[in-house]
C-alpha positions, -999 to 999 in steps of 0.1 A, spaced: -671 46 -581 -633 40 -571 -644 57 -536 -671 35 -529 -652 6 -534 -625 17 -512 -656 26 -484 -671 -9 -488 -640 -26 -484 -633 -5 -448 -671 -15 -441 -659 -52 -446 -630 -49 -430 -642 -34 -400 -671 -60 -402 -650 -89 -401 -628 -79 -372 -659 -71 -351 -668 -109 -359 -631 -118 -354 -632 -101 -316 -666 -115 -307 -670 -139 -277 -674 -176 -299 -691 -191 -265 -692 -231 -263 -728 -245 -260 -724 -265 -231 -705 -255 -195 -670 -246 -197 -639 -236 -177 -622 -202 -176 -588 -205 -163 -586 -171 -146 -550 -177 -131 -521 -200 -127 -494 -185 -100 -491 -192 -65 -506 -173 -37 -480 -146 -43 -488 -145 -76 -459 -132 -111 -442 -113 -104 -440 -121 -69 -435 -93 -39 -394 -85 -32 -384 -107 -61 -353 -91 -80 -343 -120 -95 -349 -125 -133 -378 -148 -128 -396 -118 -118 -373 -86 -135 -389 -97 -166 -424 -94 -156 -420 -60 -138 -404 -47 -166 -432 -62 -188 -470 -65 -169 -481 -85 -199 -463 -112 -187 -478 -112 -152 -498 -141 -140 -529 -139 -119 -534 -165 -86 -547 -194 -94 -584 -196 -99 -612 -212 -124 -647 -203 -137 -671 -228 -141 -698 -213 -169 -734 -227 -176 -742 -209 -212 -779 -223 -203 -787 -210 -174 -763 -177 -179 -747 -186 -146 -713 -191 -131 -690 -203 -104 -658 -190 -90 -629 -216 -80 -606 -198 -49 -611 -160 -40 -578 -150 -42 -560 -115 -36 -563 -110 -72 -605 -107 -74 -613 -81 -84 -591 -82 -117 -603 -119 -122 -639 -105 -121 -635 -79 -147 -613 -104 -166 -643 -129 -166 -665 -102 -176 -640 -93 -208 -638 -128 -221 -677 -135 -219 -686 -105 -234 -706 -89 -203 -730 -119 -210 -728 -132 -168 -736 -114 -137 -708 -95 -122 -708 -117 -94 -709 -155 -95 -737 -176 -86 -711 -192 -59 -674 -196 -48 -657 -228 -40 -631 -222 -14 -606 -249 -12 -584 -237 20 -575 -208 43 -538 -201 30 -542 -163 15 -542 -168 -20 -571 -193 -19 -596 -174 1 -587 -135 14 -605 -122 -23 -634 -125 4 -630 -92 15 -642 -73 -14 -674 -88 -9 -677 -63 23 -694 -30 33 -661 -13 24 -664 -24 -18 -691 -47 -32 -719 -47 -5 -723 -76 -16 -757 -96 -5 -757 -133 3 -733 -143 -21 -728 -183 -19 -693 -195 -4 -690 -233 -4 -661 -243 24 -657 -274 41 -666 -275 77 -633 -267 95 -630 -236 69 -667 -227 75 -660 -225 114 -627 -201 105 -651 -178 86 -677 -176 111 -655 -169 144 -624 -149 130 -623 -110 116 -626 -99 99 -643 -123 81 -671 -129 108 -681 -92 98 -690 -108 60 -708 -131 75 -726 -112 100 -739 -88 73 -751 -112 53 -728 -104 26 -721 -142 22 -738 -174 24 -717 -198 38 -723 -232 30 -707 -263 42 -702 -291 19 -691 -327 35 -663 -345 20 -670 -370 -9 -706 -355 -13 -717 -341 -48 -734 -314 -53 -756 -302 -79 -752 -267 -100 -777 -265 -127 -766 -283 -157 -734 -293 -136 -720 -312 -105 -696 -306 -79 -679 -329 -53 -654 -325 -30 -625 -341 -17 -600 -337 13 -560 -336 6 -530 -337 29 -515 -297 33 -505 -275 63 -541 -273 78 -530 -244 100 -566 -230 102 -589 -251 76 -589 -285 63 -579 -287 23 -602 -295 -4 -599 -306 -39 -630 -305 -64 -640 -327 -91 -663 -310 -115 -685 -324 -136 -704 -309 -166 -719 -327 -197 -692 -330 -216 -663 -329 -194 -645 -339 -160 -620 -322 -143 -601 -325 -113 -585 -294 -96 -563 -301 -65 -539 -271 -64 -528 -278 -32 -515 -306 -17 -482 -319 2 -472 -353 -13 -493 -376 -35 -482 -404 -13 -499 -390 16 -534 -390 -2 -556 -413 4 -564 -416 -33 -538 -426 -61 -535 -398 -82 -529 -420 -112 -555 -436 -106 -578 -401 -103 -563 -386 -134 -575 -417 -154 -608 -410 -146 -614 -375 -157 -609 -355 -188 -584 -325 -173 -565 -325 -145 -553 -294 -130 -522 -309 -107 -499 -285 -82 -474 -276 -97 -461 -254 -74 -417 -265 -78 -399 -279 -102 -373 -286 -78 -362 -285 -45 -335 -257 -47 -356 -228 -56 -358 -212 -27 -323 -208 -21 -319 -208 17 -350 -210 26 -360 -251 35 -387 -261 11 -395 -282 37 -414 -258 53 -438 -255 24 -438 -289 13 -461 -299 -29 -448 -325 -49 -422 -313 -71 -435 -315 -112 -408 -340 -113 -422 -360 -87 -455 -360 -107 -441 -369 -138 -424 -396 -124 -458 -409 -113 -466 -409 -148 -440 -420 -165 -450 -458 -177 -487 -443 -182 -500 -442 -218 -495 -407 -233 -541 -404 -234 -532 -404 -195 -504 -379 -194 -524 -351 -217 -547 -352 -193 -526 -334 -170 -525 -295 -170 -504 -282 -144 -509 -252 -121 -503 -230 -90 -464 -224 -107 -446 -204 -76 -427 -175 -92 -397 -193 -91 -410 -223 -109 -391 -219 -146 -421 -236 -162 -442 -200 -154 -413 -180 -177 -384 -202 -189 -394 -212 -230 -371 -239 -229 -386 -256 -198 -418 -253 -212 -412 -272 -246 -391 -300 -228 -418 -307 -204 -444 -305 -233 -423 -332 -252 -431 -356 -223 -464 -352 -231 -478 -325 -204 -499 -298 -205 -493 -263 -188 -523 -243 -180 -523 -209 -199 -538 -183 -178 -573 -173 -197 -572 -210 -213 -609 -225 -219 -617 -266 -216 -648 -275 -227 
C-alpha cells in the first residue's frame, strides 16, 4: 500500500509540473518581446570591459537584438518586429514559448530601418538556409527601393523568397484581428528612411520607436504619443553621454534615458508606467547594473525584459 502511495504522489508530482511548464496563452493578441540590446547585441563584439565580461562568462545573461512578436491566438498567426542578426535564435525562441503552436515563419516582418540589426536577419530567408517562399516584408518606400536594387538582398527578392511590401507613412494597416500603422522618425537615414509602428490589437496599444535621434526633432511630441497608447517601447539606447569613452556619441546620436525621463518628469505616474524602455547598447548600465535598474524603476519606469509578454 505504502508503495503505491509513494507512486501516486510521483504521478502527481510529475502531473503538476507538466501543467506548471505548459504554455498559459492569453485569449486575445499579444506581444513577445524577443530582444532588447542594440544592433550589437550583450555581450557586444571586442567588449572586455565588465559590462560584457559578465555575460561571456555567463550566456544566460546575454540579450538578443531588439525585436517583438505580435501573436493572434485566433487566427494562429504571427508577426515579426525587425529581422535582426539574431533570427534564427529569436525564431526557435518564439517557437519555445508558444509551445510549437505557430508556424515557423511569421505571417510577415515589419522592418523599421536599414542599420544591421534592424533588417540583415533577411538573409536567412535565402536559397543558402530557409528557401523561404514569398514571405511578407513590410518596409517603407525608401527601404523597399534599398531591398530591391542592392545584394545581396535583390537576390531575396528576385527568388521570390520575399514579398516586399511598401507601406506609406501614417497609413494603417490591417492584420487579422489587429492593426498596424506606421510612422516616420528623425535617425541617420544613410540608406532607408526610419519607421516607428503603433500596433493596435483589441485590448492593447503599443508604440515601438527603437530608433530615433532626438525627440525634439520629431514631428510628434512623444509625451503626447505615450499618453495615448497602453505600452511604449522608447530607445533607450544611452544612459549618458560618456559611454563610449573616446569615441563622440555624436556620431550615433538617441536621446539619452535621462533626456526621456526628463520629458516625463511633471507627468502623472499612469503616464510614466507606460514607458518600457528598449534597444539598451551594451554599455548602457540599465542592461546589467541592479542598482541602476531599481533607481530607475523608483521613478516609475519600466525596462523591457527580454521574453516579457503585454497583453
Amino acid at each position: 500500500m505504502a508503495h503505491k502511495n509513494i507512486f501516486l504522489l510521483i504521478v502527481l508530482f510529475v502531473l503538476a509540473n507538466l501543467k506548471a511548464m505548459a504554455f498559459d496563452e492569453p485569449r486575445s493578441s499579444y506581444i513577445i518581446v524577443l530582444g532588447i540590446a542594440q544592433d550589437g547585441g550583450y555581450p557586444h563584439m571586442g567588449c572586455e570591459k565588465n559590462c560584457c565580461n559578465q555575460a561571456w562568462r555567463n550566456p544566460k545573461l546575454a540579450k538578443n537584438i531588439v525585436s517583438l512578436a505580435l501573436v493572434d491566438p485566433a487566427t494562429k498567426k504571427w508577426w515579426l518586429f525587425e529581422a535582426t542578426p539574431d533570427i534564427k535564435k529569436q525564431l526557435q525562441d518564439f517557437r519555445s514559448k508558444t509551445a510549437s503552436k505557430y508556424p515557423y515563419l511569421p505571417e510577415g516582418v515589419f522592418i523599421t530601418h536599414a542599420h544591421i540589426g534592424h533588417y540583415t536577419g533577411l538573409m536567412e530567408f535565402g536559397r543558402e538556409v530557409m528557401a523561404a517562399k514569398n514571405l511578407k516584408v513590410y518596409t517603407l518606400p525608401r527601404l523597399k527601393s534599398y531591398l530591391e536594387q542592392n545584394g545581396p538582398w535583390s537576390q531575396l527578392v528576385k527568388l521570390n523568397n520575399i514579398d516586399l511590401i511598401s507601406l506609406s507613412a501614417d497609413h494603417q494597416i490591417d492584420l487579422s484581428n489587429n492593426k498596424v500603422t506606421v510612422f516616420t522618425v528623425p535617425h541617420r537615414d544613410e540608406y532607408s528612411e526610419t519607421a516607428g509602428f503603433k500596433i493596435l490589437t483589441t485590448t492593447k496599444k503599443y508604440l515601438f520607436i527603437p530608433d530615433i535621434d532626438k525627440w525634439g526633432k520629431w514631428n510628434k511630441n512623444i509625451v503626447e504619443e505615450i499618453r495615448n497608447v497602453d505600452v511604449a517601447f522608447l530607445d533607450a539606447t544611452f544612459y549618458t553621454n560618456t559611454e563610449l569613452g573616446n569615441r563622440s556619441i555624436a556620431e550615433v546620436p538617441h536621446p539619452l534615458v535621462t533626456e526621456t525621463e526628463d520629458l516625463l518628469a511633471k507627468e502623472l505616474p499612469i503616464t510614466k508606467q507606460k514607458v518600457y524602455f528598449i534597444h539598451f547598447n551594451h554599455s548602457n548600465p540599465l542592461l546589467w547594473h541592479l542598482e541602476t535598474q531599481k533607481n530607475l524603476l523608483k521613478r516609475g519606469f519600466n525596462l523591457a525584459k527580454q521574453y516579457q509578454i503585454f497583453f
